[in-house]
C-alpha positions as CSV (number, residue, x, y, z in Angstrom):
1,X,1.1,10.6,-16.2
2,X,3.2,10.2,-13.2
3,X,1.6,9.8,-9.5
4,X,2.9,10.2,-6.4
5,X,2.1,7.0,-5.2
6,X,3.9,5.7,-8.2
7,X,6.7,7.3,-6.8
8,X,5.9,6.2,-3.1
9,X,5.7,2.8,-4.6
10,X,9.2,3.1,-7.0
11,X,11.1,4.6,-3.8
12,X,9.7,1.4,-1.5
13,X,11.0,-0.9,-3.6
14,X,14.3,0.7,-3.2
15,X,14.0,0.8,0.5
16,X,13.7,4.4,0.1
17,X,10.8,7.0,2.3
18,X,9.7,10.1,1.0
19,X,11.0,12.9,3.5
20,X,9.1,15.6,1.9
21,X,8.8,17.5,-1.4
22,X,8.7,21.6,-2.8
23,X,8.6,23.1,-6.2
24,X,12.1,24.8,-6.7
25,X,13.0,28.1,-8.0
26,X,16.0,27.8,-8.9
27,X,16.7,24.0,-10.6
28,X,16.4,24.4,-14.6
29,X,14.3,21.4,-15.5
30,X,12.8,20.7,-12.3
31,X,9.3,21.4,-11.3
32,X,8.9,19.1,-8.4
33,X,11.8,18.4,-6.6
34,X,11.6,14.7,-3.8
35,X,13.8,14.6,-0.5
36,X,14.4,10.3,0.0
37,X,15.5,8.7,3.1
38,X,16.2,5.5,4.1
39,X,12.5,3.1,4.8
40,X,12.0,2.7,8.0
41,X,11.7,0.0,9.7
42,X,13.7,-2.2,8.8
43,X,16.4,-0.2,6.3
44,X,19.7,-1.6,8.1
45,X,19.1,-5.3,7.6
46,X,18.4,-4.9,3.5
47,X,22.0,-2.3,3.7
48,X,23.9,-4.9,4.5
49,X,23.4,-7.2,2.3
50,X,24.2,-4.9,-0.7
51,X,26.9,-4.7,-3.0
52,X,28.3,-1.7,-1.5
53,X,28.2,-3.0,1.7
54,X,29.7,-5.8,1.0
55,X,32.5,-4.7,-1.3
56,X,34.9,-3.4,1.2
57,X,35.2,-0.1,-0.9
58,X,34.7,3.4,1.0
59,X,31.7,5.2,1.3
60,X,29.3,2.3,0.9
61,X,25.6,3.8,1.7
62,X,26.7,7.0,-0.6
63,X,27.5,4.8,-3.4
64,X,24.7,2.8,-2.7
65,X,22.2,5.5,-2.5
66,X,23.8,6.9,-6.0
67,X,22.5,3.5,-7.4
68,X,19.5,3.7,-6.1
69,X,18.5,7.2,-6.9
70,X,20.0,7.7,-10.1
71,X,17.9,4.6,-10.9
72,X,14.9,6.1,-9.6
73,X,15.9,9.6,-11.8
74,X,15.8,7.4,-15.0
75,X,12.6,5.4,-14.5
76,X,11.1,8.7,-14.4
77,X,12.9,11.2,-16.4
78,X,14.1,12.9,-13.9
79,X,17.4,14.3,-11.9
80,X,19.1,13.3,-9.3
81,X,20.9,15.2,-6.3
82,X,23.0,14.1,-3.3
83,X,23.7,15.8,-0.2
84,X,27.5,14.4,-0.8
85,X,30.1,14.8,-3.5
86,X,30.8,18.0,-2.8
87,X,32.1,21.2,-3.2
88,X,29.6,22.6,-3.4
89,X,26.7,20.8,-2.1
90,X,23.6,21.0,-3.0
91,X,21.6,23.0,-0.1
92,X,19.7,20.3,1.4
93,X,19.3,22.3,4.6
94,X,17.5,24.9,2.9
95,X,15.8,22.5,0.9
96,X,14.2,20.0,3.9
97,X,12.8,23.7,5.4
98,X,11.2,24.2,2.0
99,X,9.1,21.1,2.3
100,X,7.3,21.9,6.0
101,X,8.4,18.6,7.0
102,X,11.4,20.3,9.2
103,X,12.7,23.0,11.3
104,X,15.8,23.5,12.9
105,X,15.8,22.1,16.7
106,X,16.9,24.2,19.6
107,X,20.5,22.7,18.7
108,X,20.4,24.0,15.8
109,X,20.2,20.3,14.4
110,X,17.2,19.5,11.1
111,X,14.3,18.0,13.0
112,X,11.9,16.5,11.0
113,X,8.1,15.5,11.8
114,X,8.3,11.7,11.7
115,X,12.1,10.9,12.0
116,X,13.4,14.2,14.9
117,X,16.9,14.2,15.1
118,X,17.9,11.0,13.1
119,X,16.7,12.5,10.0
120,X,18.8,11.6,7.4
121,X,18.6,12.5,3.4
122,X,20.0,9.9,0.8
123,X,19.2,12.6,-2.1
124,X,16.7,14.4,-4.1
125,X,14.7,12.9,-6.9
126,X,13.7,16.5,-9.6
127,X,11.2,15.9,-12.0
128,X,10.2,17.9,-14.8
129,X,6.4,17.4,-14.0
130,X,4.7,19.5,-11.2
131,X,3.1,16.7,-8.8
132,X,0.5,18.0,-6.0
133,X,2.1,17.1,-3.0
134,X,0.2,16.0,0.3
135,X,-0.7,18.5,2.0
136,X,0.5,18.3,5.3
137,X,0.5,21.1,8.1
138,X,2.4,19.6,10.8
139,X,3.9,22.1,13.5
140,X,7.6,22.6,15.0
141,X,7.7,19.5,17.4
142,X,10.1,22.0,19.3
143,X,7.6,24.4,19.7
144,X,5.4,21.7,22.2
145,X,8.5,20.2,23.8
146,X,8.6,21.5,27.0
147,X,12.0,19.8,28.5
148,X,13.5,19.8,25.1
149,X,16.4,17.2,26.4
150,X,18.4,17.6,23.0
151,X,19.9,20.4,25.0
152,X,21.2,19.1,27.9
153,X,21.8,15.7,26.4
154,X,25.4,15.7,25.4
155,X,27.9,14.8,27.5
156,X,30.6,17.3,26.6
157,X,28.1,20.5,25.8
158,X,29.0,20.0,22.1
159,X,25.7,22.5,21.5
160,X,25.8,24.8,24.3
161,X,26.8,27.8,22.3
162,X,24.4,27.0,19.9
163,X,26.7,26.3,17.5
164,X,28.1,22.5,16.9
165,X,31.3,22.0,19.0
166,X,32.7,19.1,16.5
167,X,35.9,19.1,17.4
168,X,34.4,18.3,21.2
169,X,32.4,16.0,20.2
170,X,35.1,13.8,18.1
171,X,37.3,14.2,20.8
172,X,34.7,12.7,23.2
173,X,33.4,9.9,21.0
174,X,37.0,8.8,20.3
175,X,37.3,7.9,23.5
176,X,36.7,5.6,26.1
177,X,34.0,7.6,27.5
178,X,32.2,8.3,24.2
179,X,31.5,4.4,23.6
180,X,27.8,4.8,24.3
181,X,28.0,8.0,22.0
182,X,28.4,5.7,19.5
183,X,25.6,4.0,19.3
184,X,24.2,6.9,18.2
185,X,24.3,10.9,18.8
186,X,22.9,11.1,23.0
187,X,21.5,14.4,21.9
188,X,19.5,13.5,18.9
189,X,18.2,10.0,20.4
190,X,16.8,12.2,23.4
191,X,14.4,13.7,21.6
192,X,11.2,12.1,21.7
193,X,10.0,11.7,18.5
194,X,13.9,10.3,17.8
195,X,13.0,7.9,20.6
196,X,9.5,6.9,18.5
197,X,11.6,6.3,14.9
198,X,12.8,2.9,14.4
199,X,16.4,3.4,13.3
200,X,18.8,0.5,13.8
201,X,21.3,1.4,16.7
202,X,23.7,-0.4,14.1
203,X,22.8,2.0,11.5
204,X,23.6,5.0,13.5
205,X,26.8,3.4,14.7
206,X,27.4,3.0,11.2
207,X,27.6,7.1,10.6
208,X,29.0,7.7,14.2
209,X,32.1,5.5,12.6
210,X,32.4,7.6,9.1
211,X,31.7,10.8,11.4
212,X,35.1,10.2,12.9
């Protein structure tokens, strides 16, 4: 019989989190279906001294999370998903709302309870077997933020309209000006539960670079 901390424990060792969890509707074979993210702290330094990283190839953490999961699918009989590969992709926006672990931000961004605006998803482990999941009833951290900087944040008002300006933004971070941008989204390390959640500045540089 499969546990969840057997999971928690299998993920770990992969440098993996669980980001939250729901039973699906509409995934033949899958009762219980995992959201993964990368283990904070300390995620970046293990990165880069995989294969993928290494390799010089493109798309390094997708291939690399591909390893990991699909490993983690057959160790327990399971499926995986990715948020990547697509069309179509799998609808991990819908999917992290199904879990009560987050809610789109006032940018219209995912913000989740532990990692705000730097949440990212590596994949979906589905199993077959209906786990209990945690209980956990955390509220909208938007709901209590009362100067709710991820609005004002970006430099070039790439969310003023309330819906993503990207071609403002990649015109901003590509150049001179946008350096700092880099390092990581201004908007999404403003809010303050981003601020709390120990990502590597190099790790967001990482997907500010494949952004562009």
């Amino acid at each position: 019989m499969i546990s969840w901390s057997d999971i928690e424990d299998a993920a770990s060792g992969r440098h993996l989190v669980i980001m939250g969890a729901l039973y699906p509707n509409d995934l033949a074979g899958v009762e219980t279906l995992i959201l993964l993210g990368p283990k904070e702290p300390g995620f970046w330094p293990q990165f880069v001294h995989t294969a993928e990283y290494g390799d010089g190839l493109p798309d390094p953490m997708d291939r690399w999370s591909t390893r990991m999961i699909t490993d983690l699918a057959t160790q327990f009989d399971g499926q995986a998903f990715y948020p990547f590969g697509g069309p179509p992709y799998q609808p991990f926006y819908q999917w992290a709302l199904a879990t009560g672990r987050a809610w789109p931000s006032p940018i219209n961004l995912l913000v989740h309870d532990t990692a705000g605006l730097l949440v990212s998803y590596r994949g979906a482990l589905g199993l077959p077997q209906r786990l209990e999941i945690p209980k956990k009833v955390p509220l909208c951290p938007c709901d209590s933020c009362a100067d709710q900087p991820c609005r004002s944040t970006c430099p070039v008002g790439a969310f003023d309209s309330g819906i993503y300006d990207v071609s403002a933004c990649k015109a901003h971070i590509s150049s001179a000006a946008g350096k700092v941008c880099m390092r990581g989204c201004l908007a999404r390390r403003a809010c303050p539960i981003s601020a709390r959640y120990p990502r590597n500045a190099d790790h967001s540089a990482f997907h500010m670079e494949a952004f562009l």
